[in-house]
PAMARZA-43277 format. One line per field, with one value per residue (C-alpha): residue in three letters; x, y, z; residue number from 1. Coordinates in steps of 0.05 Angstrom, whole numbers. Layout:
PAMARZA-43277
code: ALA	...
u: X	...
v: Y	...
w: Z	...
pos: NUM	...
//
This chain:
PAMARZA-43277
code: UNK	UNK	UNK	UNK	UNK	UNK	UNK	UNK	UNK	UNK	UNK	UNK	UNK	UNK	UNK	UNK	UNK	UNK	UNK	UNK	UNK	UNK	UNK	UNK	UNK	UNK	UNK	UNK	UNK	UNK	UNK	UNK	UNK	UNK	UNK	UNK	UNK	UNK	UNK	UNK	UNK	UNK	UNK	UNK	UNK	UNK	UNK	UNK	UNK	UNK	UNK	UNK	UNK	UNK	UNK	UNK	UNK	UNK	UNK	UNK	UNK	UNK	UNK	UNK	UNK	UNK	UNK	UNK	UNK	UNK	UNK	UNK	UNK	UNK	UNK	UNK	UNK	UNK	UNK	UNK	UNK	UNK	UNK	UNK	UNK	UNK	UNK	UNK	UNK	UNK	UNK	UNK	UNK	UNK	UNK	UNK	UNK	UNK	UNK	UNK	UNK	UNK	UNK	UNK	UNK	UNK	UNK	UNK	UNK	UNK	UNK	UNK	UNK	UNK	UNK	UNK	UNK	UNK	UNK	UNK	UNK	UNK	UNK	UNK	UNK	UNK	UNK	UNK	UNK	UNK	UNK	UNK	UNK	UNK	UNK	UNK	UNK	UNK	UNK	UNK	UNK	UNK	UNK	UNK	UNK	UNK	UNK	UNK	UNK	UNK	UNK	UNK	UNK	UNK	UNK	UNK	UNK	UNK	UNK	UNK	UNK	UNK	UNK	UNK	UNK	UNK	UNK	UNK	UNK	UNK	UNK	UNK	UNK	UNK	UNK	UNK	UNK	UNK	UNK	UNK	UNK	UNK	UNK	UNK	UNK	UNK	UNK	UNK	UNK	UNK	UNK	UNK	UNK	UNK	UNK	UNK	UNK	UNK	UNK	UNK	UNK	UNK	UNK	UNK	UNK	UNK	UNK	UNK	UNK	UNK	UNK	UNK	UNK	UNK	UNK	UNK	UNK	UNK	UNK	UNK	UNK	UNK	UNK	UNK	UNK	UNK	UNK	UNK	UNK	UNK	UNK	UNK	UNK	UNK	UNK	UNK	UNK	UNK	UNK	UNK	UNK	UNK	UNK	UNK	UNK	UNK	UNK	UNK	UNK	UNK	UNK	UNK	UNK	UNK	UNK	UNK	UNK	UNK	UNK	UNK	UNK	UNK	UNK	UNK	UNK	UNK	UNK	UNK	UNK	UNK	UNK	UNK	UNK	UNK	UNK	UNK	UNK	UNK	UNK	UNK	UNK	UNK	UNK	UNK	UNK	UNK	UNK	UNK	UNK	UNK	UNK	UNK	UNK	UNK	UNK	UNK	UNK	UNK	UNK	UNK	UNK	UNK	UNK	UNK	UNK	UNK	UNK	UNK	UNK	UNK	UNK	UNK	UNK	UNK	UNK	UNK	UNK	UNK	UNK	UNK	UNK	UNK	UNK	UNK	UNK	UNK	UNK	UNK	UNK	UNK	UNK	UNK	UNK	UNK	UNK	UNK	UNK	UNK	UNK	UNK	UNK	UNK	UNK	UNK	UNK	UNK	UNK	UNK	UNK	UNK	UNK	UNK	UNK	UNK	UNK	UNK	UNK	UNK	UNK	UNK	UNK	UNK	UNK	UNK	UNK	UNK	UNK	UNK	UNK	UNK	UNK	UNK	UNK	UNK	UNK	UNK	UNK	UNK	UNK	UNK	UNK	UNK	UNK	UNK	UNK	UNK	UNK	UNK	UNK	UNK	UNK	UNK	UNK	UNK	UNK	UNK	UNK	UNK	UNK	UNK	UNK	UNK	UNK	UNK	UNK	UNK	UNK	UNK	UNK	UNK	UNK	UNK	UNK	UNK	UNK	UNK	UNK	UNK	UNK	UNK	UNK	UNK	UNK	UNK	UNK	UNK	UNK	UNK	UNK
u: 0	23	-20	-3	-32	-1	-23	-9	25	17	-32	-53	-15	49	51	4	-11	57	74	11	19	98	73	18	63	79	10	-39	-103	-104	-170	-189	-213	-249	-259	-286	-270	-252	-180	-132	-76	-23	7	66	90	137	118	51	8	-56	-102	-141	-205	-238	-210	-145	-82	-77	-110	-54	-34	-62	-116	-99	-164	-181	-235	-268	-287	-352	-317	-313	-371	-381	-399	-432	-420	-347	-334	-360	-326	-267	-272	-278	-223	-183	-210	-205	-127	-125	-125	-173	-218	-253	-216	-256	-308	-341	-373	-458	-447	-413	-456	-474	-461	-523	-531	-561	-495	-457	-503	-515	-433	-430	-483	-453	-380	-406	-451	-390	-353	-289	-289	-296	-268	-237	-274	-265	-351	-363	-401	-362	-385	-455	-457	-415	-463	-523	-485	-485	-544	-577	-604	-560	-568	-529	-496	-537	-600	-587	-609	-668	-720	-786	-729	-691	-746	-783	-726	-703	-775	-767	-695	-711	-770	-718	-664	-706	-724	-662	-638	-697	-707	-639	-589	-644	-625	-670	-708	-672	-720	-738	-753	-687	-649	-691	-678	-610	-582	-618	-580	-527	-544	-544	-478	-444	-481	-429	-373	-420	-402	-403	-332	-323	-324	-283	-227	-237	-229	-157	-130	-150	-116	-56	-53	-7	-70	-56	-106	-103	-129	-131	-122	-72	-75	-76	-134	-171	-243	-216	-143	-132	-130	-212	-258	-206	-217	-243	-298	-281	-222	-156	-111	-100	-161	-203	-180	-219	-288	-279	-262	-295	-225	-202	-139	-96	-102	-48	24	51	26	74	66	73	118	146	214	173	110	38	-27	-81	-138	-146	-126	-56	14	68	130	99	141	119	186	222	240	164	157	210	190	121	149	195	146	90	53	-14	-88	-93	-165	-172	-115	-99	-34	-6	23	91	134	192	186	147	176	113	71	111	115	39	22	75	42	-37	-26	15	73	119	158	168	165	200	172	204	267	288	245	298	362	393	370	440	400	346	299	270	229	244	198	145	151	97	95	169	169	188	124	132	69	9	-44	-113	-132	-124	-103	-51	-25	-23	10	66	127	169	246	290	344	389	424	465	428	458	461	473	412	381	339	379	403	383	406	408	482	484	453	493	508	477	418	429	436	376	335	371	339	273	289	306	247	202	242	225	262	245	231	229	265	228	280	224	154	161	155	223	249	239	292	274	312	267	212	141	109	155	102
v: 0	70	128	193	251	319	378	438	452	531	575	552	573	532	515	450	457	445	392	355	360	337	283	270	250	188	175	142	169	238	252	321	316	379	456	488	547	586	564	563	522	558	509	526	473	494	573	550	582	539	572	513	519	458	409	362	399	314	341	374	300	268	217	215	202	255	256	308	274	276	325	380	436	448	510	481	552	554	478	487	552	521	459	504	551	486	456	512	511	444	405	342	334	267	237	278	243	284	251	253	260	325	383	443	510	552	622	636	610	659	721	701	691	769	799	761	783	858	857	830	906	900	826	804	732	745	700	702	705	642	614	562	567	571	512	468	498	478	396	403	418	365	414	413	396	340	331	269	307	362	302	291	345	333	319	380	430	410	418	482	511	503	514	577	603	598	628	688	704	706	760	797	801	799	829	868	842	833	753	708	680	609	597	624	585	531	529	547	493	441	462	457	382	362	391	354	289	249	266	243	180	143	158	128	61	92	109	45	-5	45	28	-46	-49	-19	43	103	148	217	249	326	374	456	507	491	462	529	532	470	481	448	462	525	600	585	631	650	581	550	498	432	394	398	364	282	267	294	246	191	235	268	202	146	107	91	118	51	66	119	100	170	237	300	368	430	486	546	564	625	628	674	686	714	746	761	737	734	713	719	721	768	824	893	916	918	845	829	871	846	768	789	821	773	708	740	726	746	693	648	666	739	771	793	812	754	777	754	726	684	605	591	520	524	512	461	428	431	404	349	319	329	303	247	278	224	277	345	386	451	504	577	570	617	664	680	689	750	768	761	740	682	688	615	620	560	582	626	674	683	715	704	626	605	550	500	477	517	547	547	616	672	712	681	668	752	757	707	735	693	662	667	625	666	632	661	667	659	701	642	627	565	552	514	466	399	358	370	368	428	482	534	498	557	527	453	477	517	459	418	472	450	379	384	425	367	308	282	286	330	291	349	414	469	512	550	557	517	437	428	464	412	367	294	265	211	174	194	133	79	22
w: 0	-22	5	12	42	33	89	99	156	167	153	86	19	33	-37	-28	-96	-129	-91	-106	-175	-171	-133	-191	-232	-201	-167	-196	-181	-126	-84	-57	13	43	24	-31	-77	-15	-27	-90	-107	-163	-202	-257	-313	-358	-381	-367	-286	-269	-217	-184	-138	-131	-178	-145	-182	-203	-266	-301	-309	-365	-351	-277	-250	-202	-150	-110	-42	-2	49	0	-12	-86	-122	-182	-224	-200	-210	-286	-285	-274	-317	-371	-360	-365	-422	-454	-440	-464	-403	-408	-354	-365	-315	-260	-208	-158	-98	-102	-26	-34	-2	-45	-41	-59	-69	4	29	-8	9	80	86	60	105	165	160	142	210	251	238	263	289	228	211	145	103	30	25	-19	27	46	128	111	69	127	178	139	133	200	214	169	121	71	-4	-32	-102	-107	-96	-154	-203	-174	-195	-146	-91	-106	-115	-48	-8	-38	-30	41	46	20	60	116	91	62	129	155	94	104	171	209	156	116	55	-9	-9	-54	-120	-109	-188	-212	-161	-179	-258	-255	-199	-249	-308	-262	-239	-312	-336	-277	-272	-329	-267	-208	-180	-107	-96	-30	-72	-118	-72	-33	-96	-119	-49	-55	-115	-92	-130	-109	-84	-70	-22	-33	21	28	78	129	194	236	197	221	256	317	317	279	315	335	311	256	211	164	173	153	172	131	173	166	208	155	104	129	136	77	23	63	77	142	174	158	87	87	100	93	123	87	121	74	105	61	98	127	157	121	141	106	150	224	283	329	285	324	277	234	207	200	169	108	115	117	49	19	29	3	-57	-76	-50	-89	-27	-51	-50	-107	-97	-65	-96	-17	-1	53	127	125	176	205	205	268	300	350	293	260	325	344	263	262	327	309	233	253	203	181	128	103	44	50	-5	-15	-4	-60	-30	33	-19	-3	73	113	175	179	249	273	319	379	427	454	520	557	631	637	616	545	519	464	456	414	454	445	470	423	483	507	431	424	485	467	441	395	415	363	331	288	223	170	99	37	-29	-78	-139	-115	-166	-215	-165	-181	-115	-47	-47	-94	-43	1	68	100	66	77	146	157	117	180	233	203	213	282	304	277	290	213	150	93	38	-21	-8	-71	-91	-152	-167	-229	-235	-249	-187	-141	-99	-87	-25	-9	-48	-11	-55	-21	-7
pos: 1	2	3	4	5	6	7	8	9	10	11	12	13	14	15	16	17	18	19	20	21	22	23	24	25	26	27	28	29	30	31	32	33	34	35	36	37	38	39	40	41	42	43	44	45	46	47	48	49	50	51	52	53	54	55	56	57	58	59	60	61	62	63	64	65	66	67	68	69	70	71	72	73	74	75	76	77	78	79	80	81	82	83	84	85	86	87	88	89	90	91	92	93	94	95	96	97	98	99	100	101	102	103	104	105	106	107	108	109	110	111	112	113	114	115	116	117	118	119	120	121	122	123	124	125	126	127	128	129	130	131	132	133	134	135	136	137	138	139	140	141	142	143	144	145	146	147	148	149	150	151	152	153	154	155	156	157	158	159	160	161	162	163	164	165	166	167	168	169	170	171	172	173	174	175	176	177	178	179	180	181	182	183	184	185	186	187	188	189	190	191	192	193	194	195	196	197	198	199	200	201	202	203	204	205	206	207	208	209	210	211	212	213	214	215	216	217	218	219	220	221	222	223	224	225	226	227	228	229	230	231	232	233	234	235	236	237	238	239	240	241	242	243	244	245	246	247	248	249	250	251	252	253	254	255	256	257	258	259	260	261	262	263	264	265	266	267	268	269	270	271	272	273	274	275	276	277	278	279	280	281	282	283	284	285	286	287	288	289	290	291	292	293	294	295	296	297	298	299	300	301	302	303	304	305	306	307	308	309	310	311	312	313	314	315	316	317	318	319	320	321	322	323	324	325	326	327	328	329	330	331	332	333	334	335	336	337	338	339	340	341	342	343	344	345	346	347	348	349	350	351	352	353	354	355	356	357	358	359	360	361	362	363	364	365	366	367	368	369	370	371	372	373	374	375	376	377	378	379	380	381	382	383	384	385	386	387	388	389	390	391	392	393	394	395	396	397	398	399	400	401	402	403	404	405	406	407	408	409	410	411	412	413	414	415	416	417	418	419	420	421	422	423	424	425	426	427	428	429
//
């Protein structure tokens, strides 16, 4: 058995994306696990950028079967959206399935996720308003609509008719907003049903037949871990589950079906939206990682808070995944700053903590404890081996290592495909 989960280990953006579609390459089928369109993986092959939403980054790969899991919200518009922007770039996409136990997003998820985060004023969560919480709040609430249930027209239209009555209520009378039309929504998410119904498939057997027979299987998640509804920086999260626990919940495999669990971790830590970060750098260091990282949202077009690596988080996401290996992304980003900050440690009321808290207060009032390193000025992005970097490199890769107590397995010295050091094979089973 050779399964592999990739997570992101941060904040989200850790360049997931890339490394799921290096990975690709030599997996045979990869499985998205939870999220929707909130998030966006960038992927770059050759001179050629792919901005991905919703569809595993597995599909730049020709005829790599690709599968959108039950633990993922779908946007039908964006999901279409999307396989047409790639079709239309020559990518194939009859290789995609998309669970019918997927949960929809509909278009009082979206509006009621914009009136929500305008009432909140300045505690606003910083969601990206695709109604991504709405639609998880609704699946938990066991009112949601189903993929499966967009292909059924008397099904769909009675519980939209009552979905809706609800929902209008709420608009109308809590956030004064104008009553969404039950015929348009009606018509529309039908159209919608029968342009995807060729991809819809129970994809729990799916998954569960690959792994019987012994396929590489790639399971693809989004966000990051410090994003995770029960783990992440609480109330600033997302609401599904992209750590490894939410492989199982979101495909329909249990746990012993994976054999390797690889954290994400750019060699500097981002955030994008609110809530404590304590490495973040408000100086011309900060600015000139942004500028050079290009550290803005795949999806928002926000510009990323910037910061040193943080080995409290790495720490903290190496023991609640289960990490057994590391990818490293970014390094290129750090050439040319004489003096690279890891932070060790947090100190807090005169006593230096090394585990993650849960409150938000005591996170702002923690004050990072720094490691200093020498940088390097060398162009790392033509190495081809590990042997081939700096040693200031080789030994701040190393400083990662030891803060984690596993090995990184691919060190990303680029953006592009190519830029990308193997030291281990992830697909060893």
């Amino acid at each position: 058995m050779s399964s592999v989960v990739v997570i992101g280990a941060q904040w989200g953006d850790e360049g997931k994306g890339k490394i799921t579609d290096y990975l690709a390459q030599q997996a045979e089928v990869v499985v998205r696990y939870q999220g929707g369109n909130n998030a966006g993986h960038t992927v770059e092959v050759g001179d050629k950028q792919y901005k991905l939403h919703l569809i595993p980054s597995g599909i730049i790969n020709p005829d790599k079967p690709c599968i959108i899991g039950n633990g993922v919200v779908i946007d039908p518009k964006a999901l279409l959206d999307e396989i047409d922007y790639l079709e239309k770039d020559g990518v194939a996409t009859e290789a995609l399935t998309i669970s019918d136990r997927a949960h929809v997003i509909m278009p009082y998820h979206k509006l009621l996720d914009e009136l929500s985060e305008e009432s909140l004023g300045d505690k606003k969560i910083g969601t990206t308003k695709k109604g991504i919480g709405p639609a998880y709040m609704d699946k938990t609430s066991r009112s949601g609509i189903r993929i499966c249930d967009l292909m059924d027209r008397e099904l769909f239209s009675d519980k939209l008719k009552t979905l809706l009555e609800e929902k209008n209520k709420i608009i109308t009378l809590i956030y004064g907003g104008d009553p969404l039309d039950y015929e348009e929504i009606l018509e529309t998410y039908l159209v919608y049903g029968q342009q995807l119904q060729k991809y819809v498939r129970d994809t729990s057997v799916n998954v569960y037949d690959y792994i019987r027979e012994d396929k590489r299987v790639l399971f693809e998640g989004a966000q990051g871990t410090l994003l995770d509804l029960d783990f992440g920086t609480y109330p600033y999260v997302t609401s599904s589950h992209p750590g490894s626990g939410g492989v199982s919940t979101g495909t329909g495999v249990g746990p012993g079906a994976i054999h390797e669990v690889l954290g994400v971790v750019k060699a500097y830590t981002t955030r994008v939206g609110e809530g404590p970060f304590p490495t973040e750098l408000f100086d011309q260091t900060g600015e000139y990682i942004r500028q050079v990282g290009k550290e803005y949202g795949t999806t928002t077009g926000r510009a990323r808070r910037c910061g040193w690596f943080d080995g409290v988080i790495l720490k903290f996401s190496t023991r609640i995944n289960g990490l057994t290996a590391l990818a490293i992304t970014k390094l290129d980003t750090l050439t040319g700053i004489e003096k690279l900050k890891v932070c060790v440690g947090y100190e807090k009321d005169g006593k230096v903590h090394h585990d993650f808290p849960a409150s938000l207060k005591d996170l702002a009032a923690c004050k990072p404890v720094y490691e200093e390193l020498d940088g390097w000025n060398e162009d790392i992005t033509m190495c081809k081996s590990f042997s081939e970097l700096p040693e200031n490199t080789k030994k701040y890769v190393a400083k990662i290592e030891e803060i984690s107590g596993i090995p990184a397995k691919i060190v990303s010295v680029g953006p592009n495909r190519s830029e990308t050091i193997i030291r281990d094979d992830v697909f060893r089973g």
